[in-house]
C-alpha positions in Angstrom: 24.3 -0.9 21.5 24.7 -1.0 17.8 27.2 -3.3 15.9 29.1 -1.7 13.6 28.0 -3.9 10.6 25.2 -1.6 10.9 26.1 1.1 9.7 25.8 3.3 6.4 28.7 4.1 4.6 29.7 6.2 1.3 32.8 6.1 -0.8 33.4 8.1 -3.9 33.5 5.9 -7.2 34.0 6.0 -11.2 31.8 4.3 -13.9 34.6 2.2 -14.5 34.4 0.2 -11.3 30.5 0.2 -11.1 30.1 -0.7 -14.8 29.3 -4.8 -14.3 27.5 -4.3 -11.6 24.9 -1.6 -13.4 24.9 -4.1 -16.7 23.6 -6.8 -14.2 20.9 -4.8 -13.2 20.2 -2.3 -16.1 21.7 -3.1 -18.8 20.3 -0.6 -21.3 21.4 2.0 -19.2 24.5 0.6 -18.7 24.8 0.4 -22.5 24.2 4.2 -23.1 26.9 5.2 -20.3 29.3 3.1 -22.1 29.1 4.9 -25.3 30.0 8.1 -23.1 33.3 6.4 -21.5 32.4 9.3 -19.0 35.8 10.7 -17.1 36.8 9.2 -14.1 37.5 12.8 -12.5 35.0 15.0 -14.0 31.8 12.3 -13.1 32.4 10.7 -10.1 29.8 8.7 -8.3 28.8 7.9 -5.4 28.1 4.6 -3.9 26.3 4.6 -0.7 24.9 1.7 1.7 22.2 1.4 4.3 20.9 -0.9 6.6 17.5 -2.3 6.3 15.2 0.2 7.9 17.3 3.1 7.9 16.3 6.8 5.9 18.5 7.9 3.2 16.0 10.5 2.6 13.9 12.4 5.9 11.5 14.7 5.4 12.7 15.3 2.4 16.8 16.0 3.5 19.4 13.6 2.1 21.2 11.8 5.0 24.6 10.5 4.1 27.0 8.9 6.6 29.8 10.6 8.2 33.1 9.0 9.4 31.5 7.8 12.5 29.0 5.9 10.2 26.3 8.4 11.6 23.7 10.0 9.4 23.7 13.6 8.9 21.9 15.8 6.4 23.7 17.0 3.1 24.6 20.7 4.8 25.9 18.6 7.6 28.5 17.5 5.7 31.9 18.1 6.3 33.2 16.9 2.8 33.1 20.3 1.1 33.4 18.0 -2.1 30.4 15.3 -1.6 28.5 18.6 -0.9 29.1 19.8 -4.0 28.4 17.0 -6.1 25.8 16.1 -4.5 23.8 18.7 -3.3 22.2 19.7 -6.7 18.2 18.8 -6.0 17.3 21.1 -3.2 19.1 19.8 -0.6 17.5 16.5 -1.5 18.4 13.0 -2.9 20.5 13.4 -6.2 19.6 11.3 -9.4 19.8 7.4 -7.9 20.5 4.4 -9.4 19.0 1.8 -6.9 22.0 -1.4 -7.4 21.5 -3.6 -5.0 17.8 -4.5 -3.0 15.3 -1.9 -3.3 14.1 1.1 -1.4 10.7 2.8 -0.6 9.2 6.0 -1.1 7.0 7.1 1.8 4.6 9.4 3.9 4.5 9.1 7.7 1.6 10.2 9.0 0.5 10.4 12.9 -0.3 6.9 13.2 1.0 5.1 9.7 2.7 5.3 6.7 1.8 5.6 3.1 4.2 4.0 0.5 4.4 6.1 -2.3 6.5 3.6 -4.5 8.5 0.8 -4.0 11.6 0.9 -6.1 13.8 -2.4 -7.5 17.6 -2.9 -8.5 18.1 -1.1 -11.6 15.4 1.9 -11.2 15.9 5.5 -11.1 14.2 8.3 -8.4 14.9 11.5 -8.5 15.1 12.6 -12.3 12.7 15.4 -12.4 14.7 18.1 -11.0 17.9 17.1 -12.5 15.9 16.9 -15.9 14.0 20.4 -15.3 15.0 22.7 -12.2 12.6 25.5 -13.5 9.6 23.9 -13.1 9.9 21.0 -10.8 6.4 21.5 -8.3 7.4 18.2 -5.7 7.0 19.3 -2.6 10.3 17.5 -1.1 9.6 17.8 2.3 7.1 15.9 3.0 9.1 12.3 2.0 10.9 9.8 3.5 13.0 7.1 1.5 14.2 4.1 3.4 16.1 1.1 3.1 14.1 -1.7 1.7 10.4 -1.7 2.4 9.3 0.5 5.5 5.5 -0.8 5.1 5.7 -4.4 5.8 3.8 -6.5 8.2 3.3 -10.2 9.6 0.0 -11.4 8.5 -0.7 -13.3 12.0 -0.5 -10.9 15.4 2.7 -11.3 17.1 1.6 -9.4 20.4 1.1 -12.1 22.7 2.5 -10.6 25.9 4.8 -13.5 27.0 6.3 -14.7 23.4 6.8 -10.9 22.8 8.9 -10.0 26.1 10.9 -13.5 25.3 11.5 -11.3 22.0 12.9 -8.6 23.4 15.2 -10.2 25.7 16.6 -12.3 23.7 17.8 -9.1 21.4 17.5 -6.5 23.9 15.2 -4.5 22.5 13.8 -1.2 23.7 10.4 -1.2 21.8 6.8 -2.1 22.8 5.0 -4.7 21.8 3.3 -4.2 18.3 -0.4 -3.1 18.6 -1.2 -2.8 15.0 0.0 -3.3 11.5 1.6 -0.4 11.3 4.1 -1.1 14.4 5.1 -4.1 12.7 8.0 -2.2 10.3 9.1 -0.5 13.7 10.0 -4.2 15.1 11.7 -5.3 12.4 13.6 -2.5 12.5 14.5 -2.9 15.8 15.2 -6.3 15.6 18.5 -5.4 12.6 19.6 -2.7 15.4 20.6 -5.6 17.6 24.0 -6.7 18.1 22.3 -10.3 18.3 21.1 -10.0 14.6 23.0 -11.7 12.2 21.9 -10.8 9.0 23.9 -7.6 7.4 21.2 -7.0 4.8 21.3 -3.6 3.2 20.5 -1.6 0.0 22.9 -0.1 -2.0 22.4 3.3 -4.3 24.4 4.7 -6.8 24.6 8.6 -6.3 25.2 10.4 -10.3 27.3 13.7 -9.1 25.9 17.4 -10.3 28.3 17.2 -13.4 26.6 14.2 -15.3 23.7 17.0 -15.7 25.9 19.9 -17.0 25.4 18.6 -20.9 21.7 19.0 -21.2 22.1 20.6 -24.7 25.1 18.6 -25.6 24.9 15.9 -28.9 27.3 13.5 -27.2 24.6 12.8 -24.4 21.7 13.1 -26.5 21.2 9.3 -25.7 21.6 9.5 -21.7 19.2 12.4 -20.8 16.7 10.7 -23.7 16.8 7.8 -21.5 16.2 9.6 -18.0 13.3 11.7 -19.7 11.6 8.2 -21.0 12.0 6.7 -17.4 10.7 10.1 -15.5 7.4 10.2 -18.5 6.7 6.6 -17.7 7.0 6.9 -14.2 4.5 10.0 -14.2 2.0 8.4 -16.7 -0.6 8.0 -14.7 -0.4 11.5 -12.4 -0.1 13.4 -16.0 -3.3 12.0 -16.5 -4.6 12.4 -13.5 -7.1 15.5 -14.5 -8.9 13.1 -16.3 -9.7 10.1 -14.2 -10.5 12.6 -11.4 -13.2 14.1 -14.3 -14.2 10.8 -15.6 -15.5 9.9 -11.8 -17.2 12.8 -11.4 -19.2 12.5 -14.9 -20.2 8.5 -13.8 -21.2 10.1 -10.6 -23.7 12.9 -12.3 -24.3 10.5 -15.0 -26.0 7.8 -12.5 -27.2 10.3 -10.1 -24.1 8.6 -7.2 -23.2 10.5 -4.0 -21.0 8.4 -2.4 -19.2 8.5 0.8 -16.0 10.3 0.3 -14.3 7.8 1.7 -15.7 5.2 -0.1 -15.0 7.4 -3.3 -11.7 7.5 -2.6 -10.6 4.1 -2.0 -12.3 3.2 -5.1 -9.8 6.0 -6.8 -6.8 4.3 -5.4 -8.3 0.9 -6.1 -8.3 2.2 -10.1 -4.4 3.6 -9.6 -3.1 0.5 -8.3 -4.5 -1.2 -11.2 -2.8 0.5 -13.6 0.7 0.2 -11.5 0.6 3.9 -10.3 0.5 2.5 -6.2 1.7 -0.1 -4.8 -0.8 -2.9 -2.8 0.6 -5.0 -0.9 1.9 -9.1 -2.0 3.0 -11.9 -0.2 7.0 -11.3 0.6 8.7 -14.1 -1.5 12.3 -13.4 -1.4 14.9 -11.0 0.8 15.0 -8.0 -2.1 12.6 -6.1 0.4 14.0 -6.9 3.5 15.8 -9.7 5.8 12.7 -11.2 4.9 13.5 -14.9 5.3 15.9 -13.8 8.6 12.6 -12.1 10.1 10.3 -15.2 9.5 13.3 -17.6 11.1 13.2 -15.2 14.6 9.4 -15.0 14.5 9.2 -18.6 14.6 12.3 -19.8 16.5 12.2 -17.0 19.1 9.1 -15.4 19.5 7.6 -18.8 19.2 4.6 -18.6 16.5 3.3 -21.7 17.1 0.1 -22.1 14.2 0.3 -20.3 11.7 2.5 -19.7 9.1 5.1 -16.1 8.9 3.7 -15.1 5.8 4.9 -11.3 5.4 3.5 -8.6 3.4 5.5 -6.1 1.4 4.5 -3.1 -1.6 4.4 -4.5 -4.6 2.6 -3.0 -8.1 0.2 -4.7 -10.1 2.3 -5.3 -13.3 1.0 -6.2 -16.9 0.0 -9.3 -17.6 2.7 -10.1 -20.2 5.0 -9.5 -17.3 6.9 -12.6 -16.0 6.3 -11.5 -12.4 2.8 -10.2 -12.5 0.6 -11.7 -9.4 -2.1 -10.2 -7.8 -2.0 -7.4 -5.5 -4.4 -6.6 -2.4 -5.3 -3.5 -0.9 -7.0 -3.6 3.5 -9.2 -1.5 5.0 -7.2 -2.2 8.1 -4.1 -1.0 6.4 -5.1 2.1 4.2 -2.8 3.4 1.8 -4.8 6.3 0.0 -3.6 9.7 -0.6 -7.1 11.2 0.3 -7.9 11.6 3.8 -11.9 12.0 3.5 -13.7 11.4 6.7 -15.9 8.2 6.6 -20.3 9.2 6.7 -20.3 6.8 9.5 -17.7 6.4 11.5 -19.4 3.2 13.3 -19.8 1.2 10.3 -17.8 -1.9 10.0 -15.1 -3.5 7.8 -18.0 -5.4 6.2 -20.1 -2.7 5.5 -17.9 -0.5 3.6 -16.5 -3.5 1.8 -20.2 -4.2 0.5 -20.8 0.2 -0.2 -17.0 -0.1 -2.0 -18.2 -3.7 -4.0 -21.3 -1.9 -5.5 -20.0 1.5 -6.1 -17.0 0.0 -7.8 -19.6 -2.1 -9.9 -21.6 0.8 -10.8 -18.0 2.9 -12.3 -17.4 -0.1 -13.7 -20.7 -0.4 -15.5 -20.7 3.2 -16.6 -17.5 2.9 -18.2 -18.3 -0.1 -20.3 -21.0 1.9 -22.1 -18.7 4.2 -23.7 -20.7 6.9 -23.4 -17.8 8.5 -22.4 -15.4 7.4 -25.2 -13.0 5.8 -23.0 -11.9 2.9 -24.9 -8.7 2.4 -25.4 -7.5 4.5 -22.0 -6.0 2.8 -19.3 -9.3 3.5 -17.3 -11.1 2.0 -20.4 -9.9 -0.9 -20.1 -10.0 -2.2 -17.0 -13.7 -3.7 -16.6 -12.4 -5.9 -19.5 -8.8 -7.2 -18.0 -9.4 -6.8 -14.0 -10.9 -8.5 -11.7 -11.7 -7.4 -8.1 -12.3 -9.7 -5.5 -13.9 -8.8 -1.9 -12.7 -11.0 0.9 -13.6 -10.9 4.3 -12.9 -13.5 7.2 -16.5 -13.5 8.8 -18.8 -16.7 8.7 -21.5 -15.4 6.7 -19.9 -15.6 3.5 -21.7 -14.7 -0.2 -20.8 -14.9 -3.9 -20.0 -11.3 -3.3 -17.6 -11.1 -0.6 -16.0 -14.4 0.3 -14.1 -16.3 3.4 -10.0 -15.4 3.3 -9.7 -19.5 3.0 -9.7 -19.0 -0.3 -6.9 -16.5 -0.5 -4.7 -19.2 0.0 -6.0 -21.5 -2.4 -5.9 -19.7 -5.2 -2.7 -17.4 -4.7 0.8 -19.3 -5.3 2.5 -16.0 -3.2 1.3 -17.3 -0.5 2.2 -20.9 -0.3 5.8 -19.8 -0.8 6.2 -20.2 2.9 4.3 -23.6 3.3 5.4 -25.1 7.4 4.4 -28.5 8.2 1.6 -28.2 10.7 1.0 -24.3 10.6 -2.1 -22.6 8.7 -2.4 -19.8 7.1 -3.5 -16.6 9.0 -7.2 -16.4 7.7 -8.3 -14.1 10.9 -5.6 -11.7 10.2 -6.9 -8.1 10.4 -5.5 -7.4 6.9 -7.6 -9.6 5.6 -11.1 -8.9 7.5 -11.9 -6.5 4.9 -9.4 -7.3 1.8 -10.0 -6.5 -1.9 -8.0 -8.4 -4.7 -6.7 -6.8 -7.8 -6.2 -9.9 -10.5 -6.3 -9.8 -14.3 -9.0 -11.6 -16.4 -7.8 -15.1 -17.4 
């Protein structure tokens, strides 16, 4: 049974009424569009809402609601019209102005997901085929996009057999009981699906129709595909340049003799991108932009019945500069990978610990290679970060060094996490995430 609050729904719409509503969010944008006073008839747009959880993108196929509030892809359609205007990038999403919440960007693999980017009110996906439908290589069908984040978690377990079936009861749910991380977004899902759930948290998208992109060579617009081109080249600074981190590893490799572990090699790698903002890592949820967040913590306590520690939940969220007003450290698991590599491990016996302490000294080692400019990276993103990151190994084992330390201290020095402070509940040190945790921080 699903309430009806839960569905998606679309309506055709003009700059006009949109306008305040893209100045709160993105106001330079919003700025450029004005000078345009774009035509009510020949640029419509479309606004669209979906529930938390929910694809507006699958396997790479836009999935817009139908009269029945049921998804269907773009071909599916039967507004010949919305087909049209929409159906411009391959069948895919169209240009999207995210207005309300925030979406993710993701790969499903057999067992997990990958978030490929989490994206805020008042950011743009989908520009580079609009921008350049020549020579546009993304293969689309291998993402998902959903509403809000798709890769969040409760750092305590919530799989005690008894508290769980009281769960599902209560809400009616047809879903087992979450046996890892990774089932975690599944519940939460299932949780907004029932009629018993009371919060109608959704994200809301702003669809730009195929004629906003007919002007490419035209003065008068000079200023709004500028601005789309400087948001796509930011957005793909750091996988322009991937060619050359990718060489840069392997010359520190030859240069101090290293054969690593493939694995090991690659975590490192993604360890480096998410420290220049091109992954997300994963932060302490502090508000409802990523999902029902605060809604979710309520039911976990109330009726599931977490009765020590605190509902601290996980979310993506990018390492940001440090001028930035929301910068806070971001943490990457080995119980929760997120790499785009898939290299087998050289032993696939060895323990969280263990690879944390072969990741901790290779990562030293780059790092040390690198700061003898030998390689005349200074003043590269790479080149800079054994002078304005720190990396911090964290582990929730007794046997605890200067080089990999107890989860306690997670708490104590991360404000994120005392966001949710409960009388008389702790924070979840023996959470899996954590057993094996690595923290990305900037120098003070």
């Amino acid at each position: 049974m699903t309430d009806k609050k839960n569905r998606s729904t679309i309506q055709t719409t003009t700059w006009k009424k949109v306008r305040d509503r893209v100045a709160k969010v993105n106001p330079d944008l919003c700025s450029i569009i004005d000078q345009l006073n774009p035509s009510s008839t020949k640029y419509p747009l479309y606004e669209a809402r979906y529930p938390f959880g929910v694809n507006s993108v699958a396997k790479g196929q836009l999935l817009l609601p139908n009269e029945q509030g049921r998804l269907v892809q773009l071909e599916a359609s039967a507004d010949k019209k919305m087909k049209q205007d929409l159906g411009y990038n391959l069948g895919s999403n169209p240009v999207t102005l995210v207005l309300e919440n925030s979406i993710e960007i993701y790969m499903a693999m057999e067992n997990h997901t990958i978030p490929a980017a989490f994206v805020p009110a008042g950011c743009l996906i989908s520009l580079w085929h609009a921008l350049d439908k020549q020579y546009n290589h993304q293969p689309a069908f291998i993402w998902n996009v959903s509403s809000g984040a798709r890769s969040i978690f409760m750092l305590p377990k919530i799989s005690v057999a008894t508290k769980f079936e009281k769960l599902r009861n209560y809400f009616h749910l047809d879903i087992d009981m979450p046996h890892s991380l990774f089932d975690h977004g599944k519940l939460f899902h299932a949780l907004t699906l029932s009629p018993y759930f009371k919060d109608q948290w959704s994200s809301c998208l702003l669809y730009f129709s195929r004629s906003w992109f007919d002007h490419l060579h035209d003065k008068a617009w000079k200023n709004f595909y500028e601005y789309l081109l400087k948001a796509s080249w930011k957005a793909t600074s750091y996988h322009r340049s991937e060619f050359i981190w990718n060489l840069a590893f392997s010359l520190i490799q030859k240069a101090r003799n290293l054969k690593p572990d493939p694995y090991i090699a690659d975590t490192i790698k993604h360890l480096f991108a998410m420290s220049v903002g091109a992954y997300p890592g994963f932060s302490p949820a502090i508000d409802n932009t990523a999902a029902p967040i605060s809604t979710f913590q309520e039911i976990i306590l109330e009726i599931y019945g977490l009765d020590k520690y605190i509902p601290t939940i996980m979310q993506p969220a990018y390492f940001l500069p440090k001028d930035s007003k929301k910068t806070r450290p971001v943490y990457y698991s080995l119980d929760y990978p997120t790499t785009f590599s898939f290299s087998p491990k050289a032993r696939k016996l060895a323990t969280k610990l263990v690879n944390l302490t072969k990741i901790r000294y290779l990562l030293n080692k780059y790092l040390a290679e690198v700061n003898t400019g030998k390689f005349r990276l200074e003043n590269t993103p790479i080149g800079e970060i054994p002078s304005t990151i720190n990396y911090d190994f964290f582990h929730n084992e007794k046997i605890i060094s200067d080089d990999i330390r107890n989860t306690r201290f997670l708490f104590e020095e991360d404000p994120s996490f005392k966001n949710n402070i409960i009388k008389n509940k702790e924070f979840a040190t023996n959470s899996s995430f954590l057993r094996g945790c690595i923290r990305i921080s900037h120098v003070e």
